[in-house]
C-alpha positions as CSV (number, residue, x, y, z in Angstrom):
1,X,13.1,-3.9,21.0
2,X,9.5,-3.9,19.2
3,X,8.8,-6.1,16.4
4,X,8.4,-3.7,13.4
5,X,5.9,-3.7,10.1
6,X,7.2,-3.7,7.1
7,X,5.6,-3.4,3.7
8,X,4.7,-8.1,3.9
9,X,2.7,-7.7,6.6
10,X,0.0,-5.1,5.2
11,X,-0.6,-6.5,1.9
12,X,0.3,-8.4,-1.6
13,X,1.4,-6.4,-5.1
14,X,-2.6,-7.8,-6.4
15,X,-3.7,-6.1,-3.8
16,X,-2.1,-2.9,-4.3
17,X,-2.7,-2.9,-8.1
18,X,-6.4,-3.6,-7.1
19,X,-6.9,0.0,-5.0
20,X,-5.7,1.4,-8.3
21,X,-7.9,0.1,-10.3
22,X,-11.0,1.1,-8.1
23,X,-9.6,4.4,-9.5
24,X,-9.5,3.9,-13.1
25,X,-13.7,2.7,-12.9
26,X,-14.1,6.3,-12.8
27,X,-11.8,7.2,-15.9
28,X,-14.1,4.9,-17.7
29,X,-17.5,6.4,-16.9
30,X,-16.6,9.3,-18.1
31,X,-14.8,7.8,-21.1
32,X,-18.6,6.8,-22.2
33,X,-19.4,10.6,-22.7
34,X,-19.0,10.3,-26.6
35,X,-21.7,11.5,-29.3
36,X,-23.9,8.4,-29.8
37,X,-25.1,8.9,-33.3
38,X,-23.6,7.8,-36.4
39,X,-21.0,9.6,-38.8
40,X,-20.7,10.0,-41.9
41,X,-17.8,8.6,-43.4
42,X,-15.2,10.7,-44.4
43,X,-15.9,10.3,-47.8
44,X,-18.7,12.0,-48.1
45,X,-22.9,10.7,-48.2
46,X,-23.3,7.0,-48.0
47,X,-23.6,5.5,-51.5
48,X,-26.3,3.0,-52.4
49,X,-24.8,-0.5,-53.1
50,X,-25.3,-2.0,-56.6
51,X,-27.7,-4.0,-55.2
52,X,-30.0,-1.7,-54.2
53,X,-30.3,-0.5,-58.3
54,X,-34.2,-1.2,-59.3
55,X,-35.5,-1.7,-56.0
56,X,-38.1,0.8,-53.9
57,X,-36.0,3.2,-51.9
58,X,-37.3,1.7,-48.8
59,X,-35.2,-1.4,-49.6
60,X,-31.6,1.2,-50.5
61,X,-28.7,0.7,-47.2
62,X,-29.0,4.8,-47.1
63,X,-32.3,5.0,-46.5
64,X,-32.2,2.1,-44.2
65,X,-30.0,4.3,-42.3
66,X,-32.0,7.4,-42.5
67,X,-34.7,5.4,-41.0
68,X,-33.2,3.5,-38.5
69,X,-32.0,7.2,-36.8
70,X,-35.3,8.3,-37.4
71,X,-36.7,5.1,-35.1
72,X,-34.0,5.5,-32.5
73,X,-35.3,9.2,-32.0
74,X,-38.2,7.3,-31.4
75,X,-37.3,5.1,-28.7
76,X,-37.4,2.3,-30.8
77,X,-34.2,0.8,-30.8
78,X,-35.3,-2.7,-31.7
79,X,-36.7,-1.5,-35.2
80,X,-33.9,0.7,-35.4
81,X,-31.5,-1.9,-35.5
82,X,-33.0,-3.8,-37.8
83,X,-33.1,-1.4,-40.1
84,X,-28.9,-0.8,-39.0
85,X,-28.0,-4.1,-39.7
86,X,-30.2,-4.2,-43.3
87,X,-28.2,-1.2,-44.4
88,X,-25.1,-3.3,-43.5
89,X,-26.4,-6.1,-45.8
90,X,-26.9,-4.1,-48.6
91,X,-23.7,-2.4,-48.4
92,X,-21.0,-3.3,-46.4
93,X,-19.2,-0.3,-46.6
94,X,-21.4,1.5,-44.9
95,X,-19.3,3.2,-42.1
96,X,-22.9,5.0,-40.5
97,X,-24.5,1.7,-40.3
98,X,-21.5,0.0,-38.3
99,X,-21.9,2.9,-36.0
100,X,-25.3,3.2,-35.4
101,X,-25.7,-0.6,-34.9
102,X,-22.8,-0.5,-32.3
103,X,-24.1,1.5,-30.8
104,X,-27.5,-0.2,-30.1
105,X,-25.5,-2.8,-28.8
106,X,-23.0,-0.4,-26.5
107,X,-26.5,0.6,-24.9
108,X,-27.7,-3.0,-24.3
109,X,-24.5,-4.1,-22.7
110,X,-23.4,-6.3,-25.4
111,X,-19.4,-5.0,-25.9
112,X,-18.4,-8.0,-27.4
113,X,-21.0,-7.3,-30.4
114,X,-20.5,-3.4,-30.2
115,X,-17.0,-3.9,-30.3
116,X,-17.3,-5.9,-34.0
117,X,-19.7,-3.0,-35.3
118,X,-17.2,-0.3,-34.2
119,X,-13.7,-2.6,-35.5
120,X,-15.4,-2.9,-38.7
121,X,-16.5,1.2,-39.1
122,X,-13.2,1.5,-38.2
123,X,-11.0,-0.8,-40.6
124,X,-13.6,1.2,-43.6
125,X,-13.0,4.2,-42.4
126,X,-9.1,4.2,-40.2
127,X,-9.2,7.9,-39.5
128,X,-12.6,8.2,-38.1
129,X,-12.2,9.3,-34.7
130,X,-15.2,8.3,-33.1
131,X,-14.8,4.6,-34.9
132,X,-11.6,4.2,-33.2
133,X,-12.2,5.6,-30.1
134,X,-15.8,3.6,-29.2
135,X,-13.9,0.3,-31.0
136,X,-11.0,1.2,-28.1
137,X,-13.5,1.4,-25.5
138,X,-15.5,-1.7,-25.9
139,X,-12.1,-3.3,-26.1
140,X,-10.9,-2.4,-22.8
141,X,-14.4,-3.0,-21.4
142,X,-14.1,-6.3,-22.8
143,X,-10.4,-6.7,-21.4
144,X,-8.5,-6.7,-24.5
145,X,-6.2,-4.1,-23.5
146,X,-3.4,-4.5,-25.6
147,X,-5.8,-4.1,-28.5
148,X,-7.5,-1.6,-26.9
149,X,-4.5,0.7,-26.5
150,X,-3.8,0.0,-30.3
151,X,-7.4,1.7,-31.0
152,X,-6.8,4.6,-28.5
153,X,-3.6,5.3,-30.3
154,X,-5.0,6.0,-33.6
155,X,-7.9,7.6,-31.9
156,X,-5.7,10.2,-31.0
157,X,-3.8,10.2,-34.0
158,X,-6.8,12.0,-35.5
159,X,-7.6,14.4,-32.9
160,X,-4.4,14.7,-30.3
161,X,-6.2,16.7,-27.5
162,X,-9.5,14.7,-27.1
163,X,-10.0,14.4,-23.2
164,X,-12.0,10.8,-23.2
165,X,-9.4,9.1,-25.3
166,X,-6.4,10.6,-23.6
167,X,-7.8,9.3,-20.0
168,X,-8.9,6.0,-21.3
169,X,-5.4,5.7,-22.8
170,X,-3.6,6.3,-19.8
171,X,-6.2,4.2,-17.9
172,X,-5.2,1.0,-20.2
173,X,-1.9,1.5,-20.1
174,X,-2.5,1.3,-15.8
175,X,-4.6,-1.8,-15.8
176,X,-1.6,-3.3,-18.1
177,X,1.0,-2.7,-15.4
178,X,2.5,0.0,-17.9
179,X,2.0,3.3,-16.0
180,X,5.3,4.7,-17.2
181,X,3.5,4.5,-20.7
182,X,0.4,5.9,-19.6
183,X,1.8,8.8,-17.8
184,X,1.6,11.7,-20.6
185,X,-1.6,10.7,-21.5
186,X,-3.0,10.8,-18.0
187,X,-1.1,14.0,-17.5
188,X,-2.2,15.6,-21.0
189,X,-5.8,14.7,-20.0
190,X,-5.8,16.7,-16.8
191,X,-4.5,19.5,-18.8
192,X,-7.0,19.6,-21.1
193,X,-10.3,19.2,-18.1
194,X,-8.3,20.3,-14.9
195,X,-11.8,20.0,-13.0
196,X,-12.7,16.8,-13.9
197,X,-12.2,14.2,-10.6
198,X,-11.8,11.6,-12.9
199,X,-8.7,12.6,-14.5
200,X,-7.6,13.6,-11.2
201,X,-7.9,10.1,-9.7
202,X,-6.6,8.6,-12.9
203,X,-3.3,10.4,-12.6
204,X,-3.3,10.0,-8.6
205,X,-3.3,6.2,-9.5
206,X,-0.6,6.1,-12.2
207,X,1.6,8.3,-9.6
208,X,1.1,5.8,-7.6
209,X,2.1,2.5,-9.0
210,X,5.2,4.8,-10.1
211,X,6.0,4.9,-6.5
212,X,5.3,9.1,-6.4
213,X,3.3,9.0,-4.0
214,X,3.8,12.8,-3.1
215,X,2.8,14.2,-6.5
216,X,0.0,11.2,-6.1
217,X,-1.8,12.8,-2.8
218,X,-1.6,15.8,-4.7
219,X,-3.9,15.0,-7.9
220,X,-6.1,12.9,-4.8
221,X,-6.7,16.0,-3.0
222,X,-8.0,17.7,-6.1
223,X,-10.2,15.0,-7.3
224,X,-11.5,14.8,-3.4
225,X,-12.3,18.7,-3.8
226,X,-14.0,18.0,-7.5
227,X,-16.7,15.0,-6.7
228,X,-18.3,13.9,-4.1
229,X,-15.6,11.6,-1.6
230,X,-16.1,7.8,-2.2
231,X,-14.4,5.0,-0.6
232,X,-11.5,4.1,-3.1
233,X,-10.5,7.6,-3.8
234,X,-9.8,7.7,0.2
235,X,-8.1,4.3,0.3
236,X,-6.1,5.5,-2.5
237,X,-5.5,8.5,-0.8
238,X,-4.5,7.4,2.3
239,X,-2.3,4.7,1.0
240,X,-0.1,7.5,-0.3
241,X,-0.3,9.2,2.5
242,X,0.9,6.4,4.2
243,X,3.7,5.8,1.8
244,X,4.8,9.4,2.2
245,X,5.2,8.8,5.7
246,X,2.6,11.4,6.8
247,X,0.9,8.9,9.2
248,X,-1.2,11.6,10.6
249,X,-3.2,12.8,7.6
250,X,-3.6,9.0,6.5
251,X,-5.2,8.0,10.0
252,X,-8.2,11.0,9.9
253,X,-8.3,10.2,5.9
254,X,-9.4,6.7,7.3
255,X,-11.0,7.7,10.7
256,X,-13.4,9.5,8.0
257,X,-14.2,6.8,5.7
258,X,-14.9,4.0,8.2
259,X,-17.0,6.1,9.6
260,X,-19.4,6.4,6.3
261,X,-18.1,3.0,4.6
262,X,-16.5,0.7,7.1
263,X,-14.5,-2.3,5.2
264,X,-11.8,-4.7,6.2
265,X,-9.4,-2.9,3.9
266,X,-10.3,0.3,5.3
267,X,-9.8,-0.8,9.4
268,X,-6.7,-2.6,8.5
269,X,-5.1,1.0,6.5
270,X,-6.2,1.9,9.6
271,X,-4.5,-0.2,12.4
272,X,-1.2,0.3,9.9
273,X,-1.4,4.2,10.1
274,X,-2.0,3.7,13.8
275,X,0.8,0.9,14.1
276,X,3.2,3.5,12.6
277,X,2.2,6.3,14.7
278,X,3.0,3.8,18.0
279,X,-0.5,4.2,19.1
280,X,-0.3,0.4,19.6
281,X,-4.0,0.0,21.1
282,X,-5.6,1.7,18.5
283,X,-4.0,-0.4,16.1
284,X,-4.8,-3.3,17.4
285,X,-8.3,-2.3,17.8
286,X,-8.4,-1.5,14.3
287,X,-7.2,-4.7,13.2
288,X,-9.5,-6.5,15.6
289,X,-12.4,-4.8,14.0
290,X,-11.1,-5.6,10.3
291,X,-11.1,-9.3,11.2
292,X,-14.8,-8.9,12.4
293,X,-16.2,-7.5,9.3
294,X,-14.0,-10.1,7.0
295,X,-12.2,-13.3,9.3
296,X,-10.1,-14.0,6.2
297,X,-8.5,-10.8,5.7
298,X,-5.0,-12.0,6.0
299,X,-3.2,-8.9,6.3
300,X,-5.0,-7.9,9.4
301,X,-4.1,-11.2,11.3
302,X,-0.9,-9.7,10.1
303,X,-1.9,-6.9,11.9
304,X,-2.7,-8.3,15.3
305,X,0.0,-11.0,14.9
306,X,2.7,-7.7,14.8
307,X,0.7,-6.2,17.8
308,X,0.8,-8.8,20.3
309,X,4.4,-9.8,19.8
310,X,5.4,-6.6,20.2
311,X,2.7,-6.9,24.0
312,X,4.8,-10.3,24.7
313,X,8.2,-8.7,24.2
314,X,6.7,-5.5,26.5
315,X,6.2,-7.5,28.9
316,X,9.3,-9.0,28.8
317,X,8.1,-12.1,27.4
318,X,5.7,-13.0,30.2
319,X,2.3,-12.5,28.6
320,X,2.1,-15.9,27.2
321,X,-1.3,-15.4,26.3
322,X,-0.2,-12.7,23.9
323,X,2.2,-14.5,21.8
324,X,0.3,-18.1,21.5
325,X,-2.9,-15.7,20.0
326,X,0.0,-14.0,18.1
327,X,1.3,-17.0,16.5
328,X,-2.3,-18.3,16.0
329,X,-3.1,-15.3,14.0
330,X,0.3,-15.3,11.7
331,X,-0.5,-19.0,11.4
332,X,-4.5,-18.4,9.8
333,X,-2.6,-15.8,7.5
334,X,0.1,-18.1,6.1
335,X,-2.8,-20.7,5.6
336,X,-4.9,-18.1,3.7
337,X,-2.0,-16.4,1.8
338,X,1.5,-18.7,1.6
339,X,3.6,-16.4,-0.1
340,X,5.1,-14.2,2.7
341,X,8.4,-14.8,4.0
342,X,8.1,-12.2,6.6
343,X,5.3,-13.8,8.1
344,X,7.1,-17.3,8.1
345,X,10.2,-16.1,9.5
346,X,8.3,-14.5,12.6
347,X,6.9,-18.1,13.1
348,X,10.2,-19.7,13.1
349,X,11.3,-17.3,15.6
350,X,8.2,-17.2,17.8
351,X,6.4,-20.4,17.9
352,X,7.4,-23.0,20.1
């Protein structure tokens, strides 16, 4: 009887939560797709600080403001946020200079100062939508997901049915390990843009790491029939496949993408899908090739561990050659990744 692969041998839960996430990078392109200027505040025109009383107008946080937009339609985002941050100094309440300065800052790449900009429009001014939702952003960018989803929440709690913060949300609630949580908000985002591939993947993902992988192919195939194919969208996709047993379709899924973007990930999906189908060669090909892109890809010494103990034990244990490269490969695995019992159990039983 052959020696079977279950789910140890192919690869580790970071792993798996890893192909998910290549996923959610799309969710938070398009989450960026917000209006970049300032708002006002909610309660009405910006007010000169006290401050401000006696001197030029030039030297008033409004004006400061008016100016700085004016310089940014320029190009001139340097001057501009000078003139952001001067409005904030004369008056701190300011919500359009917070915004306008974060915003500078978004565009530079600096979240960690973007994100203090858009917190602080957003404590002024709590039911300012675009406060919230930017302060949200730059907090998951940052990593700070559990204050991030905190943002996103009352992001939404102004305007329920905005597509960006209803993805990102859902997104979030992924890259916590909280999917069940993220599930209406990925699901109400593809209701609102069904043609978006984004959203698509997004919801594929959270599917996914909620073990439905049947409804998860599904909202793959439409984000693959959206945008343009790209590797992690077919990993994902044929790791569902794969987990809905339909062997078939995730072999040409991967047969495509090594062709275009051939990784160690991708040959190894492959050599399982093949494994599975008891085309034994192929699979072992596929692993083979895996290990020659990236030598320390445990699961596919996994791979061609599996694959020639099952050639020792068809040969009725005579191909000696086949289980002492066997062994060697479960052994360089165990080495690389100690945490998996299956593998050590085939070595108890199989090295001598």
């Amino acid at each position: 009887m052959g020696i079977t692969m279950d789910t140890t041998t192919r690869q580790s839960p970071l792993r798996r939560s890893g192909i998910c996430l290549l996923g959610v990078t799309l969710a938070l392109v398009g989450g960026c797709r917000v209006n970049t200027r300032a708002t006002k505040p909610a309660d009405g025109p910006a007010q000169i600080s006290p401050d401000s009383v006696g001197r030029p107008p030039a030297v008033g946080a409004a004006d400061a403001v008016a100016r700085a937009q004016t310089l940014q339609l320029q190009g001139q985002s340097d001057e501009a946020l000078v003139e952001f941050e001067r409005a904030i100094e004369r008056n701190p309440k300011l919500t359009t200079a917070y915004m306008g300065a974060g915003d500078i800052y978004r565009q530079r790449g600096d979240f960690d100062t973007a994100q203090k900009r858009y917190g602080e429009a957003a404590k002024i001014e709590p039911r300012n939508f675009n406060a919230n939702y930017m302060n949200g952003l730059m907090l998951q960018l940052l990593n700070r997901l559990s204050e991030s989803v905190r943002a996103y929440l009352q992001a939404l709690a102004v305007k329920p049915d905005d597509f960006n913060a209803n993805l990102n949300l859902g997104t979030a609630y992924l890259q916590l390990n909280e999917p069940s949580e993220g599930l209406t908000y990925a699901q109400r985002a593809v209701q609102i843009n069904s043609k978006d591939a984004a959203a698509r993947t997004n919801l594929g993902a959270i599917y996914a790491a909620l073990d439905r992988h049947e409804e998860a192919v599904v909202e793959y195939q439409q984000a693959a029939e959206l945008a343009e194919l790209s590797a992690p969208l077919l990993l994902n996709l044929a790791e569902s496949l794969g987990k809905s047993q339909r062997y078939g379709e995730m072999v040409n899924t991967l047969q495509q993408l090594v062709k275009t973007e051939p990784t160690a990930v991708a040959y190894e999906r492959l050599g399982f899908g093949q494994f599975r189908l008891r085309n034994y060669p192929d699979a072992l090909a596929a692993f083979r090739k895996g290990l020659e892109i990236d030598p320390n890809h445990y699961p596919a010494l996994n791979g061609v561990g599996v694959c020639l103990l099952n050639q020792w034990k068809f040969s009725n244990e005579t191909d000696e050659a086949a289980r002492i490269e066997a062994v060697n490969a479960l052994r360089r695995s165990v080495q690389l990744e100690p945490q998996q019992p299956r593998i050590l159990e085939l070595l108890g039983r199989y090295a001598r």
